[in-house]
Steps between C-alpha positions, in 0.01 A plus 500: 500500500863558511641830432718562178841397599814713369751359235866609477527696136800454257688790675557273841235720683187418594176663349165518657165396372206694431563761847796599207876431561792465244430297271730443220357466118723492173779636711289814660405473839193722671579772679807715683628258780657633802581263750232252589250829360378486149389813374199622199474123424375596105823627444700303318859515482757250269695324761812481265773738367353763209798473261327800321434676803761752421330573169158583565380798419807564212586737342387734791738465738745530213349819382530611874885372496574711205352841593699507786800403308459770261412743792851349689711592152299863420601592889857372461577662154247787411465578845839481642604762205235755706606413791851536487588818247287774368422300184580558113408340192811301487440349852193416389631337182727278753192382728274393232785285410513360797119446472563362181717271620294351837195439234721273337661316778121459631425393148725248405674388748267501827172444340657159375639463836202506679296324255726200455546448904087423510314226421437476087119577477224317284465785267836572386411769227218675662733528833800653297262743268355602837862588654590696210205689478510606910897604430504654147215748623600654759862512318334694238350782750849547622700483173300776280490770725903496465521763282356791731842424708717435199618683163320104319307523274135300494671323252833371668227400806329321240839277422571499855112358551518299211857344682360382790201344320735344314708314809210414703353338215811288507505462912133404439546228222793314721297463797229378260720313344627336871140471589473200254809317588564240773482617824845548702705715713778472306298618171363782673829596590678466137213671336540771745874525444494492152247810468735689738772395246292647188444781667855600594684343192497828382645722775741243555611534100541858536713488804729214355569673147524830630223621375519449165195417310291810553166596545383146334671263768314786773178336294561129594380566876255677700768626737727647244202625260374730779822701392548387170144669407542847750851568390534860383727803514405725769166688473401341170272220497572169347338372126382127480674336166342245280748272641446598895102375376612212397738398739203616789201289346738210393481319836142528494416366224752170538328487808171480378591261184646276789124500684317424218710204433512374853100547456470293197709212653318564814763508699 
């Protein structure tokens, strides 16, 4: 009786018969091939490109990312004011600013980023929701514990908390919001620019009218609410005004009107 002859498999390669070779099936072919060696033949492994292969596992390797971003911006600001002086309350005042301000850049600028340079995934809602809850966490364990360095209060942390909710809630609802447009380079690109653009309208206000407009143009961005919500004379700690609320939970809640609309139009 003749012996079960070998057939070349969609790949190009040949795979054996029942003695096990490389077979290919529905794209996956048996085994790790090195050479002319094939190697634990039930294995299988897809013979084509994973386009989500940079995803698995998410948010994990985000919530890794993050940690050591936030560790990166507490040893460059916090730290630094340790390292360099014998520190004071003011100094202190000036790092967490600088904290303040790293948060937001990772919030809602490279969050965005990083999210809109990957492929869109099947779950666009559960993948955001996810993001924010890995980032807003760990933001919270650094943010309230401000006021054992600082003359704030537990209240001006809450605004400052209640701030950065606020923005990342609108970071989150534009890459949700990209996630269910037409794919494209050149989207991804103006939908990035454009939330760089919100974010810095402000700043860039204040510096072309001199700074007129006060503490409520500081409101209009992360960047500038950082000081807008900290500012205070010397030793004395700053009071959160109705309008400083307002101005802080403002961009949240636009943000989150905006979801729930994209959501009913499925979008």
């Amino acid at each position: 009786m003749q012996g079960p002859t070998s057939q070349p498999d969609s790949a190009g390669g040949s795979g054996a018969g029942s003695g096990g070779g490389a077979a290919s099936r529905g794209g996956e072919s048996a085994g790790l091939r090195l050479g002319p060696m094939v190697w634990v033949p039930e294995l299988r492994v897809r013979s084509e490109r994973d386009p989500w292969a940079h995803r698995k596992g998410e948010p994990r390797p985000l919530a890794l990312l993050w940690a050591l971003y936030l560790m990166s911006g507490s040893l460059l600001t916090l730290f630094t004011v340790r390292s360099l002086t014998v520190p004071t309350t003011e100094q202190f005042v000036l790092g967490c600013r600088g904290l303040m301000l790293v948060i937001v850049l990772g919030l809602c600028v490279l969050w965005p980023a990083l999210r809109l340079s990957q492929a869109y995934p099947e779950k666009p809602t559960r993948s955001v929701l996810g993001d924010l809850g890995v980032l807003l966490a760990p933001v919270q364990a650094v943010v309230w514990p401000m006021p054992l360095l600082t003359y704030w209060s537990l209240e001006v942390t809450a605004g400052l908390s209640l701030m950065l909710t606020s923005w990342s809630l609108v970071a989150a609802v534009v890459v949700r919001w990209s996630y269910g447009r037409a794919d494209g380079w050149g989207r991804r690109w103006a939908t990035t620019a454009g939330l760089v653009a919100l974010v810095a309208a402000a700043p860039a206000a204040l510096a072309a009218l001199g700074g007129w407009g006060g503490r409520a143009v500081e409101l209009l961005s992360p960047l500038t609410a950082v000081w807008g919500l900290t500012d205070a004379p010397r030793a004395l700690s700053p009071v959160m005004q109705p309008l400083e609320w307002g101005l802080a939970a403002a961009p949240g809640l636009f943000a989150v009107a905006v979801w729930v609309w994209l959501d009913r139009r499925r979008v």
